[in-house]
C-alpha positions in Angstrom: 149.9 -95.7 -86.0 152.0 -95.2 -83.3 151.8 -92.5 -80.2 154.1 -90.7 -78.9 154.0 -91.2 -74.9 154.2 -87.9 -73.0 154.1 -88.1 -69.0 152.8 -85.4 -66.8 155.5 -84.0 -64.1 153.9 -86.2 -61.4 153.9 -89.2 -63.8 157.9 -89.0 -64.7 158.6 -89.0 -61.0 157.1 -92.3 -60.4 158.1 -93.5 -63.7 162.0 -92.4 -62.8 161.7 -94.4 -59.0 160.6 -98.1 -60.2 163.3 -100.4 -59.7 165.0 -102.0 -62.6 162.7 -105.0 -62.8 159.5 -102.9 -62.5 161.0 -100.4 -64.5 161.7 -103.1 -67.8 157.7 -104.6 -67.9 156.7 -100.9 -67.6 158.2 -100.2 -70.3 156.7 -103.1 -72.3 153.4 -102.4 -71.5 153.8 -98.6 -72.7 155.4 -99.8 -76.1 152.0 -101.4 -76.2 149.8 -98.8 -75.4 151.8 -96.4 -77.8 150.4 -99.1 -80.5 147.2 -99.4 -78.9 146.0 -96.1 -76.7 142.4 -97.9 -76.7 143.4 -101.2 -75.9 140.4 -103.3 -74.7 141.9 -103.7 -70.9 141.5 -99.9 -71.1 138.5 -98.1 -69.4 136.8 -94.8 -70.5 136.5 -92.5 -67.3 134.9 -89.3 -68.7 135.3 -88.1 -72.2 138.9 -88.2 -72.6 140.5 -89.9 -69.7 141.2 -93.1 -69.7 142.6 -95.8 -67.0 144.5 -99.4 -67.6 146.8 -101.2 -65.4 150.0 -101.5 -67.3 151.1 -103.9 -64.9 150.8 -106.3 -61.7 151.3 -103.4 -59.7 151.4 -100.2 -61.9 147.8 -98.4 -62.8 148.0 -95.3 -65.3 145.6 -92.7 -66.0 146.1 -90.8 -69.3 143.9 -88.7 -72.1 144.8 -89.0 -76.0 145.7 -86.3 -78.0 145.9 -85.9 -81.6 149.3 -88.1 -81.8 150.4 -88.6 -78.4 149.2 -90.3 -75.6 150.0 -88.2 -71.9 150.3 -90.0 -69.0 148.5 -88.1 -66.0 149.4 -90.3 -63.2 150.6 -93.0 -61.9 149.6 -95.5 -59.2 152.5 -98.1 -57.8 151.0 -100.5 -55.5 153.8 -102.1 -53.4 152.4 -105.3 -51.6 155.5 -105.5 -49.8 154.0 -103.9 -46.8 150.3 -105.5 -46.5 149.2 -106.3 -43.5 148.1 -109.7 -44.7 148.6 -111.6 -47.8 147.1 -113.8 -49.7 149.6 -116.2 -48.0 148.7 -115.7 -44.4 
């Protein structure tokens, strides 16, 4: 069965600023989780609330509802501005 994908106001915002390249594996990963809500990457955090990082650099909390999955919020980790790298 398929979800739908629902994302919280907070969520859509982030979702709308990733750049084109981020923005085309994001979408990957959430055709997969509308397959697979409970994937095995994904981590229980309470009774409904779930994390999994959909990407390198892209974390998502959501909860599952009857047949949609709702995105809560979203963490975009730019490494662009570390300090230090796994480089230096």
């Amino acid at each position: 069965m398929r979800y739908a994908i629902r994302y919280s106001e907070e969520a859509a915002v982030k979702r709308d600023s990733l750049d084109p390249a981020r923005r085309k594996s994001f979408e990957r990963a959430i055709d997969v989780l509308a397959e697979h809500p409970l994937h095995e990457k994904s981590l229980a955090m309470g009774e409904n609330v779930r994390h999994i990082r959909l990407t390198n650099d892209i974390l998502a909390e959501y909860v599952i509802f009857q047949q949609f999955v709702m995105i809560l919020v979203l963490n975009v980790f730019d490494r662009q501005d570390t300090l230090i790298t796994d480089e230096d």
